[in-house]
N, C-alpha and C positions, 0 to 999 in steps of 0.2 A: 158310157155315153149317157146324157144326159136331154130331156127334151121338153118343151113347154109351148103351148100354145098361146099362138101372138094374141088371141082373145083376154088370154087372162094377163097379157101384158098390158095391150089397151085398157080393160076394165081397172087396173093399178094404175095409170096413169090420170085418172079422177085427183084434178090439184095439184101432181108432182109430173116434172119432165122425168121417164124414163126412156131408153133405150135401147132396144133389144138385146142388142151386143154386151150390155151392162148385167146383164141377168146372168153371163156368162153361162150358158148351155151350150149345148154342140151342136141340135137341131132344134131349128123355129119351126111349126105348124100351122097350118090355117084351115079349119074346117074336119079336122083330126080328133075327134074325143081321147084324152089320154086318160082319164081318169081310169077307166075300164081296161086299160093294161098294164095297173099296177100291181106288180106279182107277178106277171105273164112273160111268157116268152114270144116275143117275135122278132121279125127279121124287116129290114127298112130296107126298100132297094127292090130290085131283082127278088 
């Protein structure tokens, strides 16, 4: 599973059309810090 938050898509889209869907990840984020669970385990959901 892959995930990325839609901030740092908007912030990429400075000059270029992207997509969300384009990024191809599995889950979009909005207001979600990811950087801080890279290495980590957790659980999305329930």
């Amino acid at each position: 599973m892959t995930l990325i938050e839609v901030e740092a898509i908007e912030g990429a889209q400075a000059g270029i059309e992207l997509d969300p869907a384009d990024t191809r990840r599995n889950i979009l984020t909005r207001d979600v810090p990811l950087n801080h669970l890279v290495d980590e385990e957790f659980s999305v959901g329930r």
